[in-house]
N, C-alpha and C positions, 0 to 999 in steps of 0.2 A: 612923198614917194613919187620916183620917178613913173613914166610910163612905162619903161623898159624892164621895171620893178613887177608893175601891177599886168604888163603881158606874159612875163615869167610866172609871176603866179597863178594866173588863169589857166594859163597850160599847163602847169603841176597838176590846177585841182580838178580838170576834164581827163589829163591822160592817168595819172594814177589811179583812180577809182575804172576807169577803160583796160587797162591791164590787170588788176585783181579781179576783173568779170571775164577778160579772154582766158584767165589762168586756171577759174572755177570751171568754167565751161568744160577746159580740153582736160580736167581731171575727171568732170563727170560724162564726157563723153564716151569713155569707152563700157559703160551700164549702162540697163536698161531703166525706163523710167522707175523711181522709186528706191533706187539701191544706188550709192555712191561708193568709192572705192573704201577698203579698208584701212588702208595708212598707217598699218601698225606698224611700218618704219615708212621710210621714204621709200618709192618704186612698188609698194606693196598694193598689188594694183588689181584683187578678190573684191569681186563686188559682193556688196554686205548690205543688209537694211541701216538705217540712222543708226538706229539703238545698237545695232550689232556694231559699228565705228566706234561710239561715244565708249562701249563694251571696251572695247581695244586699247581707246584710249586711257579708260580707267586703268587697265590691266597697267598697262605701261608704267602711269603715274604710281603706281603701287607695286611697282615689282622690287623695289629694295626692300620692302616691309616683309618681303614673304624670301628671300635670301637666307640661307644660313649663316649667322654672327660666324664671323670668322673662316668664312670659308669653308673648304671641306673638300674631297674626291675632285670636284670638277671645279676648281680656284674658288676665286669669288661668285662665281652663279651657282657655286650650288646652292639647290632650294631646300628649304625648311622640310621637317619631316610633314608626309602627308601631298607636297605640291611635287608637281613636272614641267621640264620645256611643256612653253605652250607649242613650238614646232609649227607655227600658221607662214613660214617662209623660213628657206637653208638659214641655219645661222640665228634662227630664234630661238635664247635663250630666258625670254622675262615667263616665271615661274607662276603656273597658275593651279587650278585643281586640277584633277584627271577630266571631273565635268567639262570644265573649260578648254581644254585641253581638244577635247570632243569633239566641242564646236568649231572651235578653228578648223578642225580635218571635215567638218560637217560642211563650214563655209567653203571650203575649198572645190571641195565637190561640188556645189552647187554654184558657183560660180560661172560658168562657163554658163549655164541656161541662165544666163541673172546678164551675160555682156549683150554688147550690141552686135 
């Protein structure tokens, strides 16, 4: 291996891990310690506790399961009997309980005393 091999890769493996820590940072910079954003799309930028994110996350990963087969009134999202928009951002369509539902408008409000 040349040297010019072995300086390119040194520099790969100091700046990539150096960019995925300035990238974590300026996401959780705009919360207060303890609450990261919620991310339940991209821009989705409610600060939430962990669990309340990983929350989100689940929701997402599980929003076709709670869909109604075939469509219905509102195309394809519309949700199974019993769910609704979760509505936690314009344009949020992934289908959760009314409970859940809740929370999202719960996080949203409390958001604002949760930023920096």
């Amino acid at each position: 291996m040349s040297t010019t091999s072995l300086l390119r890769g040194f520099a790969f493996a100091i700046v990539l891990p150096l960019a995925l820590a300035l990238a974590t940072d300026a996401a959780l910079a705009g919360c207060r310690s303890g609450y990261v954003w919620r991310d339940a799309q991209d821009g989705d930028g409610a600060c939430v506790t962990p669990a309340e994110r990983a929350e989100a996350k689940a929701q997402n990963a599980n929003a076709r399961n709670n869909r109604k087969v075939g469509g219905g009134p509102h195309g394809p999202n519309t949700c199974r009997d019993g769910y609704v928009w979760r509505e936690a951002f314009a344009g949020d369509v992934v289908c959760v309980t009314p409970h859940e539902r809740q929370r999202a408008k719960s996080q949203n409000s409390a958001s604002a005393s949760r930023s920096n």
